[in-house]
Structures are given as structure tokens and as C-alpha cells.
VEXDRENVO-119152 format. One record per residue: residue in three letters; x, y, z of N, C-alpha, C, O in turn. Coordinates in steps of 0.001 Angstrom, whole numbers, plus 500000, padded with zeros to 6 digits. Layout:
ALAXYZXYZXYZXYZ;...
REM end
This chain:
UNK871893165698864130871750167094863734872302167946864859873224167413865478;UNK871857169415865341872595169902866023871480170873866945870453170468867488;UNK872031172293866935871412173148867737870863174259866206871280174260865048;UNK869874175029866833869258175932865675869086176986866611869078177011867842;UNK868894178204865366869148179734866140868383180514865572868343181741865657;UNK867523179560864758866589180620864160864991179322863719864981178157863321;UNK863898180293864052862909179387863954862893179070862419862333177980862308;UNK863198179462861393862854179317860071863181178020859898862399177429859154;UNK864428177113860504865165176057859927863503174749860331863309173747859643;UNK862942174996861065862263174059861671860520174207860607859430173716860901;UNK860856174972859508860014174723858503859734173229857532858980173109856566;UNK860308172553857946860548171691857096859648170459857789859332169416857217;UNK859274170881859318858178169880859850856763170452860124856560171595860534;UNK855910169630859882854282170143860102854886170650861869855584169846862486;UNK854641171557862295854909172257863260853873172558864606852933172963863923;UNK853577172614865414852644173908866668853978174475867356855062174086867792;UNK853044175904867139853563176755867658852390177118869107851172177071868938;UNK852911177406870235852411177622871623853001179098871862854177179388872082;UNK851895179958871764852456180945872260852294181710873800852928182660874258;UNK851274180964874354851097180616875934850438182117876281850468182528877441;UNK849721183065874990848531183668874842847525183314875931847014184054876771;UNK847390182251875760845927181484876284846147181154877685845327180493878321;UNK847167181569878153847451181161879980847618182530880165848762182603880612;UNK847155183699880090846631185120880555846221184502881953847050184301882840;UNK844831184208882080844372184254882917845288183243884383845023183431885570;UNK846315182246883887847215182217884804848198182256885375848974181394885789;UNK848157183767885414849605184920885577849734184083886952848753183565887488;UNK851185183995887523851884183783888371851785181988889130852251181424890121;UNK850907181625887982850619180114888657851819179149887916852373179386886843;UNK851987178288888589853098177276888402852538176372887625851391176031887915;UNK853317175654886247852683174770885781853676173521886070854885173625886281;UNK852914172304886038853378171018886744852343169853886370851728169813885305;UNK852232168846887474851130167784887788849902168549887897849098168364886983;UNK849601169307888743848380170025888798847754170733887717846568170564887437;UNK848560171569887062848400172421885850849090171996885023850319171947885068;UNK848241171554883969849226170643882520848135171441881955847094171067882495;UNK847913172366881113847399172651880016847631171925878375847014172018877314;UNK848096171642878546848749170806877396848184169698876986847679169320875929;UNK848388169194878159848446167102878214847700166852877064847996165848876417;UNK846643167681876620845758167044875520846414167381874234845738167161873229;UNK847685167908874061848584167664872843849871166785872943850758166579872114;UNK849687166309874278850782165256874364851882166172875066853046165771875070;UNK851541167433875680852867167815876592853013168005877538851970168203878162;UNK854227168085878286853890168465879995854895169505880321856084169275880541;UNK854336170645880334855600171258880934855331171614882475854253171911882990;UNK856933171478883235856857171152883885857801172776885033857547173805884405;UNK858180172933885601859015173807886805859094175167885769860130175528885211;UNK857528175960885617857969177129884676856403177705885122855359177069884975;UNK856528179003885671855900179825886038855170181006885242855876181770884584;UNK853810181180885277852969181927883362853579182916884234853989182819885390;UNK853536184171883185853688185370883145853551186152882089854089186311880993;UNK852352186769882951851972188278881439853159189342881779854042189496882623;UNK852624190012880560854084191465880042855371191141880091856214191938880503;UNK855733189640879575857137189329879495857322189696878050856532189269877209;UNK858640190705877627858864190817876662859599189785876188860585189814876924;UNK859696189203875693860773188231875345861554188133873551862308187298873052;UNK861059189146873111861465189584871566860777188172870818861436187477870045;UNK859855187982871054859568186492870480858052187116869121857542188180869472;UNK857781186834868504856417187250867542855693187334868506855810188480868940;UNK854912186695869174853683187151870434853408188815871229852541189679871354;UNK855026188450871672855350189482872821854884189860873772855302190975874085;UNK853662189140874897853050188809875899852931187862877041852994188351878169;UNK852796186791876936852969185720877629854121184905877825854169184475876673;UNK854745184553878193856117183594878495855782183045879456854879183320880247;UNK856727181973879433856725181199880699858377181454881357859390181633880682;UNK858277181405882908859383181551883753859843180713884403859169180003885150;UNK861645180579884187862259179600884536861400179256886531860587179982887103;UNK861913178167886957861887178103888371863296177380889000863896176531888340;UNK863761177813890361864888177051890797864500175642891477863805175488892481;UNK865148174599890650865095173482891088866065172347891151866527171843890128;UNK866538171730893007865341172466893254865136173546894295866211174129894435;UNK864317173993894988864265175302895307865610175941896043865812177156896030;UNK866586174921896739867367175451897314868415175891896581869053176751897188;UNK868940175566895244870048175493894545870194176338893484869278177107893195;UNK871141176312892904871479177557892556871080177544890905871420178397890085;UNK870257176328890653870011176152888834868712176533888705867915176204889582;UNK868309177260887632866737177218887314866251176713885621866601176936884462;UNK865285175953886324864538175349884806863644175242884530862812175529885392;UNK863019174684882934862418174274882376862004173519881608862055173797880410;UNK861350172076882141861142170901881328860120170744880800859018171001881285;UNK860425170147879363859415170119878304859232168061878577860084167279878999;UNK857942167812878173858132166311878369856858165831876873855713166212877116;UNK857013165169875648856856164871874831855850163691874938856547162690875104;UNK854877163430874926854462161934874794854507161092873859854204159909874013;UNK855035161794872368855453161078871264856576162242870874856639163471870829;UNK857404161115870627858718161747870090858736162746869486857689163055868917;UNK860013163723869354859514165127868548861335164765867628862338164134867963;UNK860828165807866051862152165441865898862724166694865691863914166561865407;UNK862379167805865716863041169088866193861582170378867265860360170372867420;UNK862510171074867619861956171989868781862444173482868466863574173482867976;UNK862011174459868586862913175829869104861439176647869730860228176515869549;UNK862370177585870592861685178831871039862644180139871407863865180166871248;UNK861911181103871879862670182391871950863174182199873354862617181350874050;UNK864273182974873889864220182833875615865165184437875534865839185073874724;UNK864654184541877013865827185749877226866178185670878626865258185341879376;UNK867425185925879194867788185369880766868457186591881194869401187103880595;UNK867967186993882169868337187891882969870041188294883923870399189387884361;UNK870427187593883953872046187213884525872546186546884031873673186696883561;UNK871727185390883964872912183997883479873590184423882139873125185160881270;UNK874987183687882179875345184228880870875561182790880320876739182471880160;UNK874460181729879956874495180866878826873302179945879102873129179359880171;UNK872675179890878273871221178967878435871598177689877967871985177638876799;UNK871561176470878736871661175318878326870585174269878232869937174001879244;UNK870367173711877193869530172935876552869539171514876755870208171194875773;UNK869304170578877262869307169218877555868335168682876098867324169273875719;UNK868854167589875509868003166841875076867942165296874693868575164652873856;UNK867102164985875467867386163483875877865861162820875179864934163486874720;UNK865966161181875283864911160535874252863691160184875787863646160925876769;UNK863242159523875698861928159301876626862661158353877521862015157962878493;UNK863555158025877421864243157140878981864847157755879761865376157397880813;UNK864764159316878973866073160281879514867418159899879690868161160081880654;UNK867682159157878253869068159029878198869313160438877335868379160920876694;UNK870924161208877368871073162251877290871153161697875260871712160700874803;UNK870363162807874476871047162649873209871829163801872445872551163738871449;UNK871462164831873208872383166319872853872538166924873843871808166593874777;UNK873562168089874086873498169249874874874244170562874136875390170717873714;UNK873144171376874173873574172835873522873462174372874384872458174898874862;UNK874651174773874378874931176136875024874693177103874059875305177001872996;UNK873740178238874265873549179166873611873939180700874784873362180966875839;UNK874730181235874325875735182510874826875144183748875019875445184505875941;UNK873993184056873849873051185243874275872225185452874482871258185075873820;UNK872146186258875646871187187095876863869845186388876459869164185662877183;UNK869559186805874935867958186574874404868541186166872950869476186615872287;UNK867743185282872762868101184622871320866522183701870792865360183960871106;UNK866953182807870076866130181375869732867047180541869681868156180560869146;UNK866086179225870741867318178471870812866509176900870909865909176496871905;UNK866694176041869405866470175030869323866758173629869128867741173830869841;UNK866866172070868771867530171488868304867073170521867506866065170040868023;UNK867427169826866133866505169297864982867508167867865461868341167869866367;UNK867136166666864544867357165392865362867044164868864124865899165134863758;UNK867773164143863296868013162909862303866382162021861974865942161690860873;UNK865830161839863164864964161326863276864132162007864916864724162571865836;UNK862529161681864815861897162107865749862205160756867074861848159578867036;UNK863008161515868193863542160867869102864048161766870709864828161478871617;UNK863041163063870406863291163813871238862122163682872291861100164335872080;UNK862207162851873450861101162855874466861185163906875177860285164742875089;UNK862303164116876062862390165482877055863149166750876767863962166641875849;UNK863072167821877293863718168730876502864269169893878313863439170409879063;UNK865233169936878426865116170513880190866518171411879458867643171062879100;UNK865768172724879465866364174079879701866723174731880749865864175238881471;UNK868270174858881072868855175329882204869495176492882487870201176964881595;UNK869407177090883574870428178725883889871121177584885088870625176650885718;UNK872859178338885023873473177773886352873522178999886782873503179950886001;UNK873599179147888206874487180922888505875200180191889999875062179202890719;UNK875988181370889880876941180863891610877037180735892665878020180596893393;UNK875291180796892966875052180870894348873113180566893855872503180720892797;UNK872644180029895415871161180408895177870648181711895376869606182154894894;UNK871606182413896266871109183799896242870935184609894559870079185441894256;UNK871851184142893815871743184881892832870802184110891803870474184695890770;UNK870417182986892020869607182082890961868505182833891192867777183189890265;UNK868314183093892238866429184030892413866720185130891385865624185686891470;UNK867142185588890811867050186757890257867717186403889122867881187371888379;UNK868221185240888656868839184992887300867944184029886523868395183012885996;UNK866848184333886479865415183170886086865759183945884138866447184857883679;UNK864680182769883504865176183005882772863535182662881656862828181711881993;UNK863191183380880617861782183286879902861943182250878428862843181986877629;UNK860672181917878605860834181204877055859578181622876326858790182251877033;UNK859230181428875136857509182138874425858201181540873139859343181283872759;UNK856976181460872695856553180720871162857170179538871019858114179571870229;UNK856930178420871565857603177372871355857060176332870075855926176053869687;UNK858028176029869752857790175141868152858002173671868255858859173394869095;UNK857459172618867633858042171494868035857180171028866674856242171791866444;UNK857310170027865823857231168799865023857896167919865023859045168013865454;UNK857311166566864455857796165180864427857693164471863144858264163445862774;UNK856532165514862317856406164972861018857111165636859883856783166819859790;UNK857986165240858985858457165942858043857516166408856930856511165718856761;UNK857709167581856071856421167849855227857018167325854086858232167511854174;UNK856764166837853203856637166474851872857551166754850884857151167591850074;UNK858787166262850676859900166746850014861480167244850700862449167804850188;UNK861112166587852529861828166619853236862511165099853428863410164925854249;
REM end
């Protein structure tokens, strides 16, 4: 399958949606090994920083999570999603501050690579659906041309979607 640009296409799987509402209370904390809020749905996200009053044009319109440079010295910033059972499509909203193209990694649980998708604007939705559920990791990237400018070319994500099960007539 390919890349998706709109959450509607990803109707077709029993779905969660995360709208990262519920991490208010941890504005500016890093989530990782230490902070997995998740783990008890099977996720880990990983080098992405909470943040309240991020607009991100997403349905919520509050909470996002923020890219981080990794690693700290270099000039890329990201965000890895890590699956404990396969997913067979994903999307969320993002909007990036400088960078001019958000790139999408998506690889199976050995992290062998199985797609890569460039999406071109500033703020969009930007997801990818998969033949079959075989999506373990998911690592969203900004490049910029220097690390001086990666500090300031970070980049948001909110409402993230992911299923593995198809619904009934799919």
C-alpha cells in the first residue's frame, strides 16, 4: 500500500486514536524508557517531548507531542513510534516549523525498512496503510542543514491513529 493524507482512509480498521489530552499534566517532560505511558497498549514512544497549547490543526487542538534532535548533536529531529504487535496502517496530524518535508520511516519489528514517505506540507496528516499488519516501528523525521537550525526546526504530531484489525467487509 502506500502513504495516506487524510485520516478517513484508515476507517476501514478497528482503530485508537491518542490524542495525548491525558499527558497535560506532563508539559515539557520527555517521553522514552522512563516515561512510556502507553506500554499498557503495546506502545512506546520514544525521542518526543509533551506539550500543551500546541496547535497542530489536528481535532483535539491541545496537546502534541514534540519532535527531539537525535542525536542531540545533529542536525535531524524525531519521533519513534514502537508497536508491540504489528499495526497494519497508522496516521496523525503534524506541523513543522522550518523543515520543508516530514519523512516517515516504516519498517517491520526487525527494523528492516518496509516504506519511506515524504510529505511536503508545513502541516498536513501524514500516514501509511500496509497490505497486511506488519508495521512494528514507525520513526518520523525533520532533516535541516545544520544543528544550529534543527533546534528550532522541531516538528509536532497529535491524534495519532493506528489499527491492525480490519472491520468486517474489509
Amino acid at each position: 500500500m502506500s502513504a495516506i493524507a487524510t485520516p478517513d482512509v484508515l476507517s476501514r480498521f478497528l482503530i485508537t486514536t491518542l490524542t495525548f489530552e491525558d499527558l497535560t499534566s506532563r508539559d515539557g517532560e520527555k517521553l522514552g524508557v522512563a516515561i512510556n505511558p502507553y506500554v499498557v497498549i503495546g506502545l512506546t514512544i520514544s525521542d518526543a517531548v509533551v506539550k500543551t497549547n500546541a496547535n497542530v490543526n489536528s481535532s483535539s487542538r491541545g496537546v502534541a507531542l514534540k519532535s527531539t534532535r537525535f542525536p542531540p548533536e545533529a542536525s535531524v529531529n524525531r519521533i519513534d513510534l514502537r508497536f508491540v504487535k504489528p499495526q497494519g496502517g497508522f496516521g496523525f496530524f503534524y506541523c513543522t516549523s522550518r523543515a520543508t518535508s516530514l519523512r516517515v520511516k516504516v519498517l517491520d519489528s526487525h527494523e528492516t525498512v518496509l516504506e519511506e514517505d515524504v510529505f511536503r506540507d508545513r502541516e498536513g496528516y501524514a500516514g501509511v496503510m500496509r497490505a497486511k499488519a506488519e508495521i512494528g516501528v514507525v520513526r518520523i523525521l525533520t532533516c535541516s542543514e545544520s544543528p544550529d537550525t534543527a533546534e528550532v526546526s522541531r516538528f509536532y504530531i497529535d491524534d495519532l491513529s493506528f489499527g491492525r484489525v480490519l472491520k468486517a467487509g474489509y
